[in-house]
C-alpha positions in Angstrom: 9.9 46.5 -30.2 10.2 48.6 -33.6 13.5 50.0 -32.0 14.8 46.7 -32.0 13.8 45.3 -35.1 15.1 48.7 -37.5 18.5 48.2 -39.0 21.4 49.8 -38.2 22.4 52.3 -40.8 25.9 51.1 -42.8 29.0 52.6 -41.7 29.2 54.8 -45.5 26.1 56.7 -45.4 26.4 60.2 -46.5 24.3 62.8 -44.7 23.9 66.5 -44.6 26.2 67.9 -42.1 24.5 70.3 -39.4 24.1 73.9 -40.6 25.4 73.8 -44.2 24.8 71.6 -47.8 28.3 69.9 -47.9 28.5 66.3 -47.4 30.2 64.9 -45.1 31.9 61.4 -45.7 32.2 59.0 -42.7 35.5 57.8 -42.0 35.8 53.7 -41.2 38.1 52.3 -39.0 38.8 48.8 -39.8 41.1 48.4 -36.8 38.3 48.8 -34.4 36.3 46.4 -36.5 38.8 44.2 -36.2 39.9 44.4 -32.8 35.8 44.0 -32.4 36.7 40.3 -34.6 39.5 39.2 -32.3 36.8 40.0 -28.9 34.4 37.8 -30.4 36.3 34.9 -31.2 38.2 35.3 -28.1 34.8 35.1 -26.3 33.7 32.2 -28.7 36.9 30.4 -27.4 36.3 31.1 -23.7 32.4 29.5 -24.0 34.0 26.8 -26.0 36.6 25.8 -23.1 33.7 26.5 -20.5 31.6 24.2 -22.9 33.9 21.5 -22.5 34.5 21.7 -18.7 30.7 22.1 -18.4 30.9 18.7 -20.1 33.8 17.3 -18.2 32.0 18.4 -14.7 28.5 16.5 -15.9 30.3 13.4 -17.0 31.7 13.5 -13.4 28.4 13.8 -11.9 26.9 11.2 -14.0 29.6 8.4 -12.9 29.5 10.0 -9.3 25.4 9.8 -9.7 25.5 6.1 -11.1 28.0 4.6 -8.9 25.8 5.8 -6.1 23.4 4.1 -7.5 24.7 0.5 -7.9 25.5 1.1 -4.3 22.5 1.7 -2.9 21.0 -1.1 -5.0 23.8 -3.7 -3.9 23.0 -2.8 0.1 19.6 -3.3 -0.9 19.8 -6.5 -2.3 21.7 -7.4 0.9 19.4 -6.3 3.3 16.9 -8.1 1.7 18.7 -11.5 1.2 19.5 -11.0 5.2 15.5 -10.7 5.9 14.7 -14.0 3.4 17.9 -15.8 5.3 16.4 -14.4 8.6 12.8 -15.3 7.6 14.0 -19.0 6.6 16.1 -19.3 9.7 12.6 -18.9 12.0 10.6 -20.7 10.3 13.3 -23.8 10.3 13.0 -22.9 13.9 9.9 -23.2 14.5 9.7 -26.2 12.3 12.1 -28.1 14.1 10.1 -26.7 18.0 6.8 -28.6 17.0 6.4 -32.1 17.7 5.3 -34.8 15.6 1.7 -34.5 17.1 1.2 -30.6 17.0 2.7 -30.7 13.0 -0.6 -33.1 12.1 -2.8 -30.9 14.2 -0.9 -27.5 12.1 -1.1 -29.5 9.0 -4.7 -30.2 9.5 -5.7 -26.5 10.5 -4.2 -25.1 6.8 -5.9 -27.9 4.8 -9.6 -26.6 6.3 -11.8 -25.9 3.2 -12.4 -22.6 2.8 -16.8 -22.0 4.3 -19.6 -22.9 1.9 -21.6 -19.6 0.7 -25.4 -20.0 2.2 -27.1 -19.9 -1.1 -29.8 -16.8 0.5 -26.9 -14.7 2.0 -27.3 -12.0 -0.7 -30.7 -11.6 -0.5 -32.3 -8.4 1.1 -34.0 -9.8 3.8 -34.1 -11.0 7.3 -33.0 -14.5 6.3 -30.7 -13.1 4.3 -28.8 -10.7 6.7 -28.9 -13.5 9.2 -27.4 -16.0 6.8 -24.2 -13.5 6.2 -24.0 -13.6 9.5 -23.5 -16.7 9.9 -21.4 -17.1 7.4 -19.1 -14.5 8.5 -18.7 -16.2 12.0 -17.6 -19.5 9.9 -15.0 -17.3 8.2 -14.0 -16.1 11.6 -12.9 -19.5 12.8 -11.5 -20.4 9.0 -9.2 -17.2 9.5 -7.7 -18.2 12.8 -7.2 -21.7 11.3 -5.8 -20.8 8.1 -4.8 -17.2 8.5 -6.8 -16.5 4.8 -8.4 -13.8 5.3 -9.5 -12.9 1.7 -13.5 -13.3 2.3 -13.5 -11.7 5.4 -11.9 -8.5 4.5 -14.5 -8.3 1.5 -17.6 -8.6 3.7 -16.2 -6.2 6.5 -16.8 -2.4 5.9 -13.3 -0.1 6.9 -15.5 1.4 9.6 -15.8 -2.4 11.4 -13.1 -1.8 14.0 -14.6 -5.2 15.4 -13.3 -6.6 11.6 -10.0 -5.2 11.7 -9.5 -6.5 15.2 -10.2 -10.3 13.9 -8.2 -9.8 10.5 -5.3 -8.4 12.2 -4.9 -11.1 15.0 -5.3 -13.9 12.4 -2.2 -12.8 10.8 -0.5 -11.9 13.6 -1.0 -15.5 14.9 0.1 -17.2 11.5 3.1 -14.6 10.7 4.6 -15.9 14.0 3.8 -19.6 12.7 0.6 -20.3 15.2 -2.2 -21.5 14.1 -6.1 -22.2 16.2 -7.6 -25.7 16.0 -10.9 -26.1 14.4 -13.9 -25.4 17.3 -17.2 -26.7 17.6 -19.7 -24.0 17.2 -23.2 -24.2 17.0 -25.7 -21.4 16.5 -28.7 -21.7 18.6 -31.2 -18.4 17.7 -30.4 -15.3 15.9 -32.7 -12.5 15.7 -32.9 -9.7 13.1 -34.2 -6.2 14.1 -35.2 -3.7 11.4 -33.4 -0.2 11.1 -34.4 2.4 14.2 -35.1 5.9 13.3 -31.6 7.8 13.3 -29.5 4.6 12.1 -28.6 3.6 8.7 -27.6 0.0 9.6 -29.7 -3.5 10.6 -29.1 -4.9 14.1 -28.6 -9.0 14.4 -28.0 -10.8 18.0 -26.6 -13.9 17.5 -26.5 -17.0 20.4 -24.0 -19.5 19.8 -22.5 -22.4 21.5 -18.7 -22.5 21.4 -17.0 -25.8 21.8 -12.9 -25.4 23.9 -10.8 -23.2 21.4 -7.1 -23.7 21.3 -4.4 -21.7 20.1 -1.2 -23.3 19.2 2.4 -21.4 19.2 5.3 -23.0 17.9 8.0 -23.4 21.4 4.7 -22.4 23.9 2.3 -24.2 25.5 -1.2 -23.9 23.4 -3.3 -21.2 24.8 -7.3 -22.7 25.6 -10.4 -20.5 26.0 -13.5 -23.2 28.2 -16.6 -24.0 26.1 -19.5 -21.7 26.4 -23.1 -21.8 26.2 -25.4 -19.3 24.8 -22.3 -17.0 23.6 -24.3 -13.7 22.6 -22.9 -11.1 20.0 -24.5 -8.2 18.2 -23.8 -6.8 14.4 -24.3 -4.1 12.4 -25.1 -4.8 9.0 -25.9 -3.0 5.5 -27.1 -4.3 2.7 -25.0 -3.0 -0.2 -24.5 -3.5 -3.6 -26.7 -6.5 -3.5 -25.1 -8.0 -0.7 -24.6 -7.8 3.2 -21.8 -6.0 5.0 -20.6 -6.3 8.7 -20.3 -2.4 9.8 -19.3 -3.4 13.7 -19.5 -6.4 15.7 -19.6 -6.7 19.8 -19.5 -9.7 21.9 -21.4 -9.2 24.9 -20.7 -10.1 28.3 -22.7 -13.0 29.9 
């Protein structure tokens, strides 16, 4: 580093010459110094013009760059105004499949008020893990009815593959523009067993009474499942964060 920092001695510095006490004077050549001027502003005129079509060749790329971009943003836009027209086209479709009769019954199904909160469902105890259950069966039929979903999905831990499976086929049935009727359901016992050694959840059996279910399809005949007595169906439940989950549910066979 000292090497390059030392300056380089002027071109008229005397010195002793080797083996005797004269002094020699160095010559200068201003030719070479000048020829060494002309390389230099030759070579600042070369980066100059390479400057400038350095310039030229990113301006290029810039317009290049940004008329790709309005490109891709116009197809865009098209795409998307061809999935809203496409959207709007089913749904006047299916609009125009259902009858005066199944409309009211449709109409009816999306005004249902959303499930009443039972007023012990937080609390951490029998009554109130059975009193989240229940309420999370009326949310159940309120989600096929209405496809909302909202208060489901909050009481339903990611694990609950019994949760997803209801979530997902409520929206499935109202993306395509079907809908359920409101059932009769009536909840006969429910029974609440403590945590067993190994498990880190609550069991709760459930006996219900189900009144005929029927989902509707817009241009299909309504699908029906028969009434049922004594319905049984076992969940998994936590208490967390002051208030009952649904880890997994299972309906059992009769």
């Amino acid at each position: 580093m000292s090497a390059s920092l030392r300056s380089p001695k002027p071109a008229d510095t005397r010195r002793p010459a080797s083996g005797s006490g004269r002094v020699t004077v160095l010559e200068r050549h201003p030719a070479a110094h000048s020829r060494r001027r002309g390389v230099a502003g030759l070579v600042a005129v070369c980066v100059l013009a390479l400057g400038v079509a350095a310039c030229s060749v990113g301006d290029t790329k810039a317009e290049a760059s940004a008329s790709a971009s309005a490109s891709a943003s116009a197809a865009i836009a098209r795409a998307e105004k061809g999935i809203a027209d496409a959207n709007a086209s089913a749904t006047a479709s299916r609009e125009a499949a259902l009858t005066p009769e199944l409309r009211a019954k449709r109409d009816a199904a999306l005004a249902e008020p959303a499930p009443a909160k039972p007023p012990q469902m937080n609390e951490e105890s029998a009554e109130g893990a059975a009193a989240s259950v229940g309420y999370f069966l009326d949310l159940y039929r309120y989600a096929f009815m209405t496809g909302n979903t909202t208060e489901l999905a909050k009481m339903s831990e990611d694990r609950c593959v019994f949760c997803k499976s209801v979530i997902d086929d409520a929206v499935k049935l109202h993306k395509s523009g079907g809908w359920a009727n409101k059932w009769e359901q009536d909840v006969t016992n429910i029974r609440y067993y403590e945590k067993l050694d190994g498990y880190n959840y609550n069991l709760v059996h459930v006996f219900i009474n189900y009144g005929q279910m029927t989902w509707c399809y817009p241009g299909k005949n309504p699908e029906t499942a028969d009434p049922i007595e004594g319905q049984e169906l076992k969940f998994g439940v936590r208490y967390v964060s002051s208030r009952w989950m649904i880890g997994e549910g299972e309906v059992l066979s009769k």
